[in-house]
SEZAVO-408993 format. One line per field, with one value per residue (C-alpha): residue in one letter; residue number from 1; x, y, z. Coordinates in Angstrom, 2 decimals, always signed. Each point is the difference from the previous one (the first is absolute). Layout:
BEGIN
aa	A	...
i	NUM	...
c1	X	...
c2	Y	...
c3	Z	...
REM end
This chain:
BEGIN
aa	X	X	X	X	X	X	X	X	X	X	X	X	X	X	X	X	X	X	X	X	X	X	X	X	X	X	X	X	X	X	X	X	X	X	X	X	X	X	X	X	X	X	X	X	X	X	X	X	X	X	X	X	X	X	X	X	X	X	X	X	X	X	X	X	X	X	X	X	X	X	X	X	X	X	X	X	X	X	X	X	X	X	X	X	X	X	X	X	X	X	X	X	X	X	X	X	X	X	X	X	X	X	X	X	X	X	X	X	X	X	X	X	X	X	X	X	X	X	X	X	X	X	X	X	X	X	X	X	X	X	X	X	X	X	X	X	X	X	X	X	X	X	X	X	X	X	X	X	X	X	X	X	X	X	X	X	X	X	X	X	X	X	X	X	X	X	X	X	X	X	X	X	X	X	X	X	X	X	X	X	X	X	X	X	X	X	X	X	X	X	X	X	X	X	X	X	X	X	X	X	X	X	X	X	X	X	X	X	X	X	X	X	X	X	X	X	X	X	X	X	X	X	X	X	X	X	X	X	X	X	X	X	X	X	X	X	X	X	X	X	X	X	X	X	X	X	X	X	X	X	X	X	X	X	X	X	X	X	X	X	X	X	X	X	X	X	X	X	X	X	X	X	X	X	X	X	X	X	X	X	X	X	X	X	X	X	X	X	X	X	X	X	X	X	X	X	X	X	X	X	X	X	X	X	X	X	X	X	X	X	X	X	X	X	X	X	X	X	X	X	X	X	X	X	X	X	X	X	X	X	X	X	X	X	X	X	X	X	X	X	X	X	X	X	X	X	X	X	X	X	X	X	X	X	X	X	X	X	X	X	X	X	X	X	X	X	X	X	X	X	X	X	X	X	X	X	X	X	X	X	X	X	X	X	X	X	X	X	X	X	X	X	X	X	X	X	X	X	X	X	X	X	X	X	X	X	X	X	X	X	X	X	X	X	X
i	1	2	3	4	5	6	7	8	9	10	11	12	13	14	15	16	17	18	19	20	21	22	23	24	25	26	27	28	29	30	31	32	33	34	35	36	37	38	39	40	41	42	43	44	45	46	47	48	49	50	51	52	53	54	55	56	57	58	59	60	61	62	63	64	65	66	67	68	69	70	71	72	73	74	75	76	77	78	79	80	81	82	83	84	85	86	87	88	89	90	91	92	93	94	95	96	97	98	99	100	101	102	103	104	105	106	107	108	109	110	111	112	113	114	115	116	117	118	119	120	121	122	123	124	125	126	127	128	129	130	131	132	133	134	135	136	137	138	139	140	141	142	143	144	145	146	147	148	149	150	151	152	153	154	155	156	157	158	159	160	161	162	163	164	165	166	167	168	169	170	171	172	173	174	175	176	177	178	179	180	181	182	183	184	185	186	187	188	189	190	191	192	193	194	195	196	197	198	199	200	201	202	203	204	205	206	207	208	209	210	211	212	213	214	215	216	217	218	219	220	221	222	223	224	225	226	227	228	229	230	231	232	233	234	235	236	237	238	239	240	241	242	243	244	245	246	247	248	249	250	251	252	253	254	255	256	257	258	259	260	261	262	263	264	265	266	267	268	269	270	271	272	273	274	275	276	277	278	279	280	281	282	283	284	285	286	287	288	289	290	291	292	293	294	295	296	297	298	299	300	301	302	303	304	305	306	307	308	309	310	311	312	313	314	315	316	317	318	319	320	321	322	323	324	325	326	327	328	329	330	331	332	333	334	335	336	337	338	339	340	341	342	343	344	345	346	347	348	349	350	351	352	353	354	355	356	357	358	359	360	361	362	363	364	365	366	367	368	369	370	371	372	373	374	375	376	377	378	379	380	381	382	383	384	385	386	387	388	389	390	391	392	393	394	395	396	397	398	399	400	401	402	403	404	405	406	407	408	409	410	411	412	413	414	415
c1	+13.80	-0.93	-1.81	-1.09	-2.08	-4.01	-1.17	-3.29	-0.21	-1.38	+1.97	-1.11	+0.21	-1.74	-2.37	-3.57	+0.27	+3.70	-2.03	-2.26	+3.70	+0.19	+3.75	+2.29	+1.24	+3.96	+2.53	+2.89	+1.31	+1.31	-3.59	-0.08	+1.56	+2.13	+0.22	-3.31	+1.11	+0.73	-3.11	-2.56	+2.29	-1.41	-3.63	+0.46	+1.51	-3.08	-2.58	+1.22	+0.35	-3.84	-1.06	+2.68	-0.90	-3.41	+0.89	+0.64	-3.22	-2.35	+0.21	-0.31	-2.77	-1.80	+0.52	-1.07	-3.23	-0.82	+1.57	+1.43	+2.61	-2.14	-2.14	+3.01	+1.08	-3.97	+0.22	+3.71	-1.56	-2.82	+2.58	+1.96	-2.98	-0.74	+3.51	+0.10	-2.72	+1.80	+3.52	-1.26	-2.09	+3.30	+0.68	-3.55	+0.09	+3.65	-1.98	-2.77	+2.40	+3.37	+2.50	+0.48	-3.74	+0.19	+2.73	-1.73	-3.04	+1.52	+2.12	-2.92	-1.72	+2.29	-0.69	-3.70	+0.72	+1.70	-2.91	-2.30	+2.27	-0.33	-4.04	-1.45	-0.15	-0.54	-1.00	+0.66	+3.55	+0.56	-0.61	+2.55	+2.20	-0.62	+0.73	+3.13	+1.06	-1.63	+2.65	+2.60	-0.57	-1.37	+3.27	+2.26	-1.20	+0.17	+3.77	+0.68	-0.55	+1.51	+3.53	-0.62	-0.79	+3.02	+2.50	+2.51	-0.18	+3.59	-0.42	-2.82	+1.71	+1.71	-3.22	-2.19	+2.74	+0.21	-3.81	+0.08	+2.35	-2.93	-2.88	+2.72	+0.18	-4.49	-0.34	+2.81	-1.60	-3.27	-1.48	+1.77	-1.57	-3.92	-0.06	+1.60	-2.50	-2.68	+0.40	+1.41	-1.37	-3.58	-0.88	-0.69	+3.21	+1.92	-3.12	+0.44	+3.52	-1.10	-2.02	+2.64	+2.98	-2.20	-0.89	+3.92	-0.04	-2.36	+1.83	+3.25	-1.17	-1.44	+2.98	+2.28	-2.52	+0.32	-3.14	+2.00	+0.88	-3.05	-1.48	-3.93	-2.26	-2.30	-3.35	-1.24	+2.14	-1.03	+1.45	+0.69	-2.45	+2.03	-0.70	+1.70	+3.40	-0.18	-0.55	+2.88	+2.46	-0.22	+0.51	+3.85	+1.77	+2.39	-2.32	-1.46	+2.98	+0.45	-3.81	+1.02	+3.11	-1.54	-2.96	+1.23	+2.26	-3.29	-1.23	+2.74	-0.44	-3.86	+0.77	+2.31	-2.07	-3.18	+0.68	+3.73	-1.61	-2.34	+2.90	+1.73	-2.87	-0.40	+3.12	-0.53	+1.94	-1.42	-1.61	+2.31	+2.19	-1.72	+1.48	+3.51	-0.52	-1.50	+2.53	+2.64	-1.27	-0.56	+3.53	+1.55	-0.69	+2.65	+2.26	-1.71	+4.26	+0.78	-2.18	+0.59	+3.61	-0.87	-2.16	+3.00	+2.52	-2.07	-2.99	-3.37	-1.54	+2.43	-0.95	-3.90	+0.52	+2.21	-2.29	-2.69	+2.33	+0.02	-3.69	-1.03	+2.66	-1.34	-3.82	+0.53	+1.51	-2.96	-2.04	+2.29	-0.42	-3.62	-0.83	+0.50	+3.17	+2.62	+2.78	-2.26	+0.40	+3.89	-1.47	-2.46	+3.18	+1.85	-2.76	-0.45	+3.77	-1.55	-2.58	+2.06	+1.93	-2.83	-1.76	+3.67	+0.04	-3.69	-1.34	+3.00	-0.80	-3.55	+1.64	+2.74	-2.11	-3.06	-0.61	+0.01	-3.42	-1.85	+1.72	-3.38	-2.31	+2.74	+0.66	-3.41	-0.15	+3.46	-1.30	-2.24	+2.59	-0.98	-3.81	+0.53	+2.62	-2.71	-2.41	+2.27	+1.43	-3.69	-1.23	+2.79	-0.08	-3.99	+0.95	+2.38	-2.11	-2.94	+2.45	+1.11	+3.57	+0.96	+3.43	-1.17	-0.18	+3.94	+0.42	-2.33	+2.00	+3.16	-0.94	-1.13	+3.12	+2.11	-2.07	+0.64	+3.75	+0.18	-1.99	+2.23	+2.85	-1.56	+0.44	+2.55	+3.74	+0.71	-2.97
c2	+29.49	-2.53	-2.94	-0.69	+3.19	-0.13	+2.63	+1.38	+1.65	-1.50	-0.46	+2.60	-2.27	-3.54	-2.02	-0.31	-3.12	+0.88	+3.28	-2.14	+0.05	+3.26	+0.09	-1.76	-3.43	+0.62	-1.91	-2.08	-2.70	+2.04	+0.84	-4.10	-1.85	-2.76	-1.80	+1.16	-2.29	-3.02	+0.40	+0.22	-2.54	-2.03	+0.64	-0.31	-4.01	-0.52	+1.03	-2.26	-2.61	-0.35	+0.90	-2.54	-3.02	-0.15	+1.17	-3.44	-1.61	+2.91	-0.74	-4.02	+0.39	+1.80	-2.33	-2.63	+1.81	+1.22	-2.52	+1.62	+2.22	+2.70	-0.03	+0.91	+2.67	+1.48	+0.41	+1.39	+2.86	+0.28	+0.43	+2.02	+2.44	+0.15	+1.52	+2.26	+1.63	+0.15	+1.03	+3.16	+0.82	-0.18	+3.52	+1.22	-2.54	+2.04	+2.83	-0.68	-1.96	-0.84	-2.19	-1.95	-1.29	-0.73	-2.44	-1.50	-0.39	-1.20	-2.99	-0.57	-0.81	-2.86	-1.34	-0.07	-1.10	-2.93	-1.26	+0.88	-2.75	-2.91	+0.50	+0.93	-1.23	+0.36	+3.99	+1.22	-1.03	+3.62	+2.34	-2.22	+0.37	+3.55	+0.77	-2.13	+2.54	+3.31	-0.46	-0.65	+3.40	+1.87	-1.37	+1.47	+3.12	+0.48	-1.62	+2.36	+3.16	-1.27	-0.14	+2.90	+2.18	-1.35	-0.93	+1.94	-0.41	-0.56	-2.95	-1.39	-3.05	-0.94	-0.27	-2.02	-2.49	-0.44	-0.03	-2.91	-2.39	+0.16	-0.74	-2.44	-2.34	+0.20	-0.79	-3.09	-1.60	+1.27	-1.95	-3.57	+0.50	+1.38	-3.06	-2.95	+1.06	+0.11	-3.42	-1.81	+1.48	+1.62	+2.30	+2.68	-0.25	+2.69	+3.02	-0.65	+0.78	+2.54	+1.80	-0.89	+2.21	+2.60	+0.82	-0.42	+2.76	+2.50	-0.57	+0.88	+2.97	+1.39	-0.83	+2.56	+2.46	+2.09	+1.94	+2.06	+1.44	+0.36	+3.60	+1.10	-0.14	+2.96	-1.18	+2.91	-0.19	-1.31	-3.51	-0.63	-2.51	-2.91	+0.43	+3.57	-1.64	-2.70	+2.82	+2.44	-3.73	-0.88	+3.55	-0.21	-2.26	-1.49	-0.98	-1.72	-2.12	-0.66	-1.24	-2.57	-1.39	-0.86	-1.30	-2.16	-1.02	-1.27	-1.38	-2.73	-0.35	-0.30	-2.87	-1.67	-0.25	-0.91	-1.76	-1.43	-2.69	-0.87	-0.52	-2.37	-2.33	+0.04	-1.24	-2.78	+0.88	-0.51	+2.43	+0.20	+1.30	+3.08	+1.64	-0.50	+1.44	+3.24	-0.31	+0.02	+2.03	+3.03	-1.00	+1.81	+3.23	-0.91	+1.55	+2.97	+1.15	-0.63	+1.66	+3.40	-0.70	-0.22	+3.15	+1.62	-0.71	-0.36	+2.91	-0.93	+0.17	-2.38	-2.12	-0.20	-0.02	-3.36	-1.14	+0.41	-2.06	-3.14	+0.07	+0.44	-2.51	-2.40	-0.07	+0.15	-3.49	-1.49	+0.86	-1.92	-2.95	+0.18	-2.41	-0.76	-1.68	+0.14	+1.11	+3.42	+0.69	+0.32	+3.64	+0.55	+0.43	+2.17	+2.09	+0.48	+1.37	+2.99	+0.03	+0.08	+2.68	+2.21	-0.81	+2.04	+3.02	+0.20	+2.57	+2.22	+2.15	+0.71	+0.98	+2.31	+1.76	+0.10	+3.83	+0.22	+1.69	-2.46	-3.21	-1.31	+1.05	-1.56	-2.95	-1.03	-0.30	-1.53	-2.92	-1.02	-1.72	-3.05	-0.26	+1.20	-2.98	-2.62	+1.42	-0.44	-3.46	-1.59	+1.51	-1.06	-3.61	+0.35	+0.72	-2.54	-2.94	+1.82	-0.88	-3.12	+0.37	+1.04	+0.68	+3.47	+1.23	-0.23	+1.61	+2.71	+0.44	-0.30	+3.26	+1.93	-0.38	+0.64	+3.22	+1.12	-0.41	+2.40	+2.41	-0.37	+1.22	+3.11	+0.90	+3.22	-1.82	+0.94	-1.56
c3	+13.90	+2.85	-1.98	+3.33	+0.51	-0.37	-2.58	+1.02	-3.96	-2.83	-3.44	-2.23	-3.04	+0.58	-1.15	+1.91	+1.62	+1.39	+1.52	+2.25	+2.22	+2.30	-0.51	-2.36	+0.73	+1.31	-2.19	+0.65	+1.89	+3.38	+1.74	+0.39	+2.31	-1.25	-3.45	-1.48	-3.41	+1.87	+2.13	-2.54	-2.53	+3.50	-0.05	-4.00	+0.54	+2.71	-2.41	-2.45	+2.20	+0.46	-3.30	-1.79	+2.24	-2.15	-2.92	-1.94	+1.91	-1.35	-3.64	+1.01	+2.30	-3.08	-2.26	+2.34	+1.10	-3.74	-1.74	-3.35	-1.13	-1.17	+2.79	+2.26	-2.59	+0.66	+3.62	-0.08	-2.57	+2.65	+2.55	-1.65	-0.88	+3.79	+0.79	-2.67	+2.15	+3.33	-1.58	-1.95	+2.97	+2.82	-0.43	+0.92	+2.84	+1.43	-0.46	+2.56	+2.10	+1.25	-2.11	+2.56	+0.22	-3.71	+0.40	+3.02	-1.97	-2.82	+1.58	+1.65	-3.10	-0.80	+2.69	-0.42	-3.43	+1.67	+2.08	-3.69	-1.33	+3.11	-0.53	-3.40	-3.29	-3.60	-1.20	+3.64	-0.40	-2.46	+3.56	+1.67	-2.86	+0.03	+3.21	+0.02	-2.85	+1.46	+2.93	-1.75	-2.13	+2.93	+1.66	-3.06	+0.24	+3.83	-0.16	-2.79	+1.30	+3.02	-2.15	-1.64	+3.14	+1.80	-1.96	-2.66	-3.94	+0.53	+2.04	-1.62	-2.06	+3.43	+2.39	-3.34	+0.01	+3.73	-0.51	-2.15	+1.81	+2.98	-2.74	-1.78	+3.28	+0.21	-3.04	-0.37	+3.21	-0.03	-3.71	+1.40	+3.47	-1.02	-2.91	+2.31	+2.65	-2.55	-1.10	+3.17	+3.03	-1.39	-2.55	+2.51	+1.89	-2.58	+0.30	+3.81	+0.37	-2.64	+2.84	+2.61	-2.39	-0.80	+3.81	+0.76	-2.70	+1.13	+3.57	-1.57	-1.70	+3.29	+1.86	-2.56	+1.15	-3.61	+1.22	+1.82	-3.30	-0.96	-0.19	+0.70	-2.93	-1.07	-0.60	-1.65	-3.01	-3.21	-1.67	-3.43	-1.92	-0.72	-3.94	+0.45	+1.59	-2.78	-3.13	+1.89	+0.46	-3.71	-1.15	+1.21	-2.94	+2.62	+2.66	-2.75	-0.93	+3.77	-0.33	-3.18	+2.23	+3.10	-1.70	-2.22	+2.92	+1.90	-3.17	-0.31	+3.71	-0.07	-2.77	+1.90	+3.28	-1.83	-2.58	+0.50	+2.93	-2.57	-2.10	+2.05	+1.09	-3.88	-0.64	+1.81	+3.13	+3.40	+2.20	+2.27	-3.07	+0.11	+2.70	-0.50	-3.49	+1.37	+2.39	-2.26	-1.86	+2.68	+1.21	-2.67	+2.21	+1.85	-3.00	+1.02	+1.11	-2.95	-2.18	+2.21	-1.30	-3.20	-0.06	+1.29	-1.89	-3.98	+1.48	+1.11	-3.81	-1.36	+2.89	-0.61	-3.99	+0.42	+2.74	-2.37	-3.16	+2.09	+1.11	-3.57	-0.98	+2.29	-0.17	-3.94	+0.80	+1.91	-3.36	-1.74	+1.98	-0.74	+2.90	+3.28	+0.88	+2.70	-2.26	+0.08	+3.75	-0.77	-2.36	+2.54	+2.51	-2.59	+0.00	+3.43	+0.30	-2.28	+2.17	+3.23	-1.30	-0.96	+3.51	+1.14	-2.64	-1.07	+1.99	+0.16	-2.57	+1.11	+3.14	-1.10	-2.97	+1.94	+1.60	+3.62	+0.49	-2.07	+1.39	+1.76	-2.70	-2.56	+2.29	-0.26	-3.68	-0.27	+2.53	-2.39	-1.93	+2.22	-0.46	-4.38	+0.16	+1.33	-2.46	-2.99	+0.71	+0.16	-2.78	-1.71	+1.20	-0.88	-3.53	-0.42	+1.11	-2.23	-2.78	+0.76	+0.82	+3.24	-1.33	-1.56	+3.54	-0.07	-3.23	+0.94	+3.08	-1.77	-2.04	+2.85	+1.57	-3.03	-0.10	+3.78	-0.82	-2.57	+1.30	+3.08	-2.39	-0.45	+4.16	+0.74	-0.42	+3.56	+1.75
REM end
């Protein structure tokens, strides 16, 4: 059959919010013109350009406007609570309008987010930080079911990994650039170019003119409550490993971007130090080849188990230290090679095992990885300080990770 042909009936089988489409969404790479993986690997690198160029100045402009650790932990759970709202809700947005206006609107909350940051202060800093996160979920989702709906199971390891070299180079220059401008040229110089990369995004996106692909929406037809596609998502045993992967994943991640430039000011370190360590640190993307060769050759389970090992491994080692020091940034780094790896493989078997008539609805719940992860790593970091010892966040950590791996284990052999 032409993949290329419009089909003006509806699936029999599918779930309610994938019936608000008149006809099914065609499949495959042919009905585009050109390299549809390289071209949204592109708009993938752009969007991480402008959200990467403030994310080591966020957690330091909280800390300077609130002026403790725990505060900042407070408004990142407030934040975090905010996009929980807009991720679980994308679904019924698609529903009552194009995909391509929920991008748009999306990006274009980062870059209100970004102006939020140049202007307010103290407890209005949680909807910046929220809407800094709502686009980058709202984002996900869109980009996912962009990959899905265009590109092959088969080719799926291939087009992540080309994905990740783009968002390897944003986020390697981006962290450097948004905290030298921050301190050198004026703390609002990093949200500005913010605004500046996420237009260039949005004019990107427009310019691959995926709309065309796009198919009319019914507005009569009903949409699933987003409690509904969260009870049906955990009912399915492997979408809920895929679930404990990715969002561990963005645990570690969340850590790192909150609380590792904290680390490194605390280690006596300058400023200044804090970029090239979350440079370095999102430079290990760029093994993103690598890790596709791995997954080849030892299977994509093996991959995320080991992946998992040296994550574990390494934030088990920052506990140790108990304090912090410089020596720790060296297990930090280990770390983020799990982490890097995971970024590759993580969301491959939501994407394979996931059924095709309930990839929006699923999508949606999947996304919230992101917004659970920035939930999870406050609370944690709350709890921790409530204690006394800060280094019980990395032993908590350590175990959740340890935990993710072996449930990982349990994936189909041939994922």
């Amino acid at each position: 059959m032409d993949t290329s042909t419009e089909h003006t009936t509806r699936p029999q089988h599918s779930s309610q919010v994938d019936r608000v489409r008149r006809w099914r969404r065609t499949d495959g790479l042919p009905q585009l013109d050109g390299d549809v993986g390289t071209e949204l690997a592109r708009l993938s690198g752009l969007e991480s350009l402008a959200r990467s160029v403030i994310v080591g100045v966020v957690p330091l402009t909280a800390l300077e406007a609130l002026g403790s650790k725990a505060a900042v932990s407070y408004v990142f759970f407030g934040g975090a609570l905010i996009t929980l709202l807009f991720t679980l809700n994308v679904g019924r947005l698609e529903a009552r309008t194009q995909r391509r206006w929920v991008l748009t609107m999306g990006v274009g909350a980062l870059a209100v987010a970004s102006v939020l940051f140049m202007f307010v202060s103290g407890p209005l800093l949680v909807v910046a930080i929220g809407l800094r996160s709502a686009e980058a979920s709202v984002f996900s989702v869109c980009l996912s079911l962009y990959i899905m709906d265009f590109v092959g199971n088969q080719a799926l390891t291939t087009t992540e990994s080309r994905r990740i070299l783009y968002v390897a180079g944003a986020w390697v220059a981006g962290p450097s650039i948004g905290v030298w401008m921050w301190s050198t040229v004026s703390p609002a110089a990093p949200f500005a170019l913010s605004v500046a990369t996420a237009t260039a995004t949005l004019a990107y996106f427009w310019r691959l003119r995926f709309h065309r692909h796009e198919v009319p929406l019914d507005p009569t037809a009903a949409v699933t409550h987003p409690l509904r596609n969260v009870r049906r998502y955990f009912k399915q045993s492997n979408l809920r490993i895929a679930y404990l992967i990715t969002t561990s994943r963005a645990v570690f991640w969340a850590v790192l971007f909150v609380y590792g430039p904290l680390y490194v000011v605390e280690a006596g370190l300058p400023t200044w130090a804090v970029g090239l360590f979350l440079s370095a640190a999102t430079g290990t993307l760029f093994l993103s080849p690598l890790v596709r060769r791995c997954a080849d050759t030892f299977g994509t389970r093996s991959t995320i188990v080991a992946a998992f090992a040296t994550m574990s491994a390494s934030t088990l080692a920052l506990a140790l230290l108990s304090t912090s020091r410089p020596a720790g940034l060296v297990f930090w780094l280990i770390g983020a090679v799990g982490g890097a790896a995971l970024d590759v493989l993580s969301s491959i078997p939501f994407m394979k095992m996931v059924k095709p008539h309930e990839r929006t609805a699923m999508t949606t719940v999947f996304s919230t990885w992101r917004e659970l992860s920035f939930l999870i790593a406050p609370l944690m970091a709350a709890g921790a300080i409530a204690l006394g010892d800060f280094s019980m966040l990395y032993l908590v950590l350590s175990a959740i990770l340890a935990a993710a791996g072996y449930a990982a284990h349990r994936l189909p052999v041939d994922l």
